[in-house]
N, C-alpha and C positions, 0 to 999 in steps of 0.2 A: 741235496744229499739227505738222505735217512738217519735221523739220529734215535735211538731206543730209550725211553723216559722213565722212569720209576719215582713215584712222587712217594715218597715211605712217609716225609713230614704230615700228622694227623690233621694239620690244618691245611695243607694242602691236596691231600689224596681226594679229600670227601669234594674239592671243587672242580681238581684238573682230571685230566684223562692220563693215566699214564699209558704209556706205547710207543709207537712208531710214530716220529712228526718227519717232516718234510721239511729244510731250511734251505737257506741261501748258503753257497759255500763257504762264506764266509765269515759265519754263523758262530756267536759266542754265547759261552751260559746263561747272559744275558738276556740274548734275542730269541733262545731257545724259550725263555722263561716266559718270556713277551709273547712270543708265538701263542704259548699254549693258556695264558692268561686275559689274550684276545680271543682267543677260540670261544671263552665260557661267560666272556663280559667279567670275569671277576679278578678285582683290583687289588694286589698285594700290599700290605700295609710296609709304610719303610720300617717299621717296628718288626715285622714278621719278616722282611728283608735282612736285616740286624743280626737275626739268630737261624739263619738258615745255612746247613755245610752242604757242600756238591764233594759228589764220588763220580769223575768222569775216566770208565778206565781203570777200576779201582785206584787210583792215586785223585788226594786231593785236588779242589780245583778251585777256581776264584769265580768272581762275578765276567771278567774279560778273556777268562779261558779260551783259547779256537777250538775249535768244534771238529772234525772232519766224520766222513761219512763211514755208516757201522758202526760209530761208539755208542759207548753206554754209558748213560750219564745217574748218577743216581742224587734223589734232594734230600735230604733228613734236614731235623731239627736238631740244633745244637741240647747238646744233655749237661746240663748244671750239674755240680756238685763234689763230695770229695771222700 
C-alpha cells in the first residue's frame, strides 16, 4: 500500500525523503519510520524518538498506529513551552 510522508521535524526533513513509500499492509508508524530510515542508512536517535508527534489523517497517532493505503501521515517535532 502507498502511504504519503511529510517529515516537517527539522531534524528529520534534511535526512529522509518525504513522499510516497510503498509498505506492507500491515504497516505501522513505526515500520513506515523504519522504512524510510533504511532507505538513507540514517539512524534515529531514541532521544529524537522521545520528542517526535505523527499527524496521520490529521488526527494524532502513536508509534503502533495501523497504517492503510492513501493516508497521510505527517512527523513534526514536539514544541516546548508555555
Amino acid at each position: 500500500m502507498k502511504i504519503d510522508v511529510k517529515f516537517s521535524s527539522s531534524e528529520l526533513a534534511e535526512k529522509l525523503r518525504s513522499g510516497e513509500y510503498d509498505v506492507p499492509d500491515d504497516c505501522t508508524v513505526d515500520g513506515l519510520i523504519d522504512t524510510a530510515s533504511h532507505e538513507t542508512g540514517f539512524k534515529i536517535s531514541d532521544e529524537l524518538k522521545d520528542n517526535l508527534v505523527f499527524l496521520y489523517n490529521n488526527r494524532h497517532a502513536a508509534w503502533d498506529t495501523p497504517l492503510s493505503g492513501g493516508g497521510k501521515l505527517r512527523v513534526l517535532h514536539k514544541v516546548l513551552g508555555g
